[in-house]
N, C-alpha and C positions, 0 to 999 in steps of 0.2 A: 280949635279944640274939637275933635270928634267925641260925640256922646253916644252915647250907647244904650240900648232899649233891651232889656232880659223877660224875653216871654218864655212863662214856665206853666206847660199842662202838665193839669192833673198824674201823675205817676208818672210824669215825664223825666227826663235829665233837663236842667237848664240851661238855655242857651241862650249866649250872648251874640245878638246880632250889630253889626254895623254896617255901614256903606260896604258896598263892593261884593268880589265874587273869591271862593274857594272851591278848587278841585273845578272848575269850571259851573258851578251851582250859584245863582241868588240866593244870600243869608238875609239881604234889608231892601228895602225899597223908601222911596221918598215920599211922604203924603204930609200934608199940612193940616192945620187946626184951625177949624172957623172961628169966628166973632163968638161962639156960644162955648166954645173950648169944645166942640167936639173932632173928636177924632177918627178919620176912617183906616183900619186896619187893612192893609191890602187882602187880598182874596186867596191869593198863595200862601200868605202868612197863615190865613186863619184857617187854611186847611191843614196846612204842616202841626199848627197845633192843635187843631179839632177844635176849634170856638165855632160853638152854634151860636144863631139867633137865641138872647133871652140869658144867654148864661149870665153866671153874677162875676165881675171881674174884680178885685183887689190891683188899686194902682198905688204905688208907693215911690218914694221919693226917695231915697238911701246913697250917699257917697256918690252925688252929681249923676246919680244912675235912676231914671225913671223903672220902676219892675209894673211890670201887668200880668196877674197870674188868675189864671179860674177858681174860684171858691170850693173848694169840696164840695161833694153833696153830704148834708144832711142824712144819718142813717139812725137808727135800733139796729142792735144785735137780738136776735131772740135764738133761741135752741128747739130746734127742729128735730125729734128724734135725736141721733147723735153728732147732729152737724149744727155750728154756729152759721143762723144766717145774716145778712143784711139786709133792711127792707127802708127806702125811703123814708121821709118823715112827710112830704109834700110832693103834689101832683108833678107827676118825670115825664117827658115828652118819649114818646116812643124811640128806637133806636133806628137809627137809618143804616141801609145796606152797605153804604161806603166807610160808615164809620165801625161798623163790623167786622169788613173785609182786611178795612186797615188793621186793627188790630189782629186779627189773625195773621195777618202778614208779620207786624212786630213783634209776635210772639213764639212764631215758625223762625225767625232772622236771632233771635235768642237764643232756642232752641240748640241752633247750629255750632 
């Protein structure tokens, strides 16, 4: 029986990965679970969903489907002049260049 693993970031679509390849792309990779139940996410994976070090993950168990999805962040809205803003509610690690760029890309690739 193939089981299947649903990693879903943040404002992402979700996707259902399994073994194997589409369109010529890796969707899954194979990694195991030590003696402590940990689990290492491959490196491709965790780029394609933008999981840093430190994020909080949500693992759920649902209809033989393990899900692992990033936690929101935590925000306040406050009114800034006439704009609603969002402001964390706890210390945010700065933003890195690639995950910047990524997104500018995703939002240029909408765009179109």
């Amino acid at each position: 029986m193939k089981r299947l693993v649903t990693i879903r970031s943040s404002g992402r679509r979700r996707r259902r990965l399994s073994s194997g390849m589409k369109h010529g792309m890796i969707h899954a990779m194979t990694t195991t679970m030590d003696a402590a139940g940990r689990l290492v996410i491959p490196s491709e994976i965790r780029r394609e969903a933008a999981l840093e070090p430190g994020v909080l993950l949500e693992v759920r168990w649902r209809d033989g489907v393990i899900e692992i999805e990033p936690q929101p962040l935590a925000v306040t809205i406050a009114r800034r002049g006439r704009l609603l803003v969002a402001s964390p509610t706890g210390p945010v690690a700065p933003l890195r260049s690639a995950t910047v760029e990524r997104t500018r890309r995703e939002i240029g690739t909408r765009r179109r």
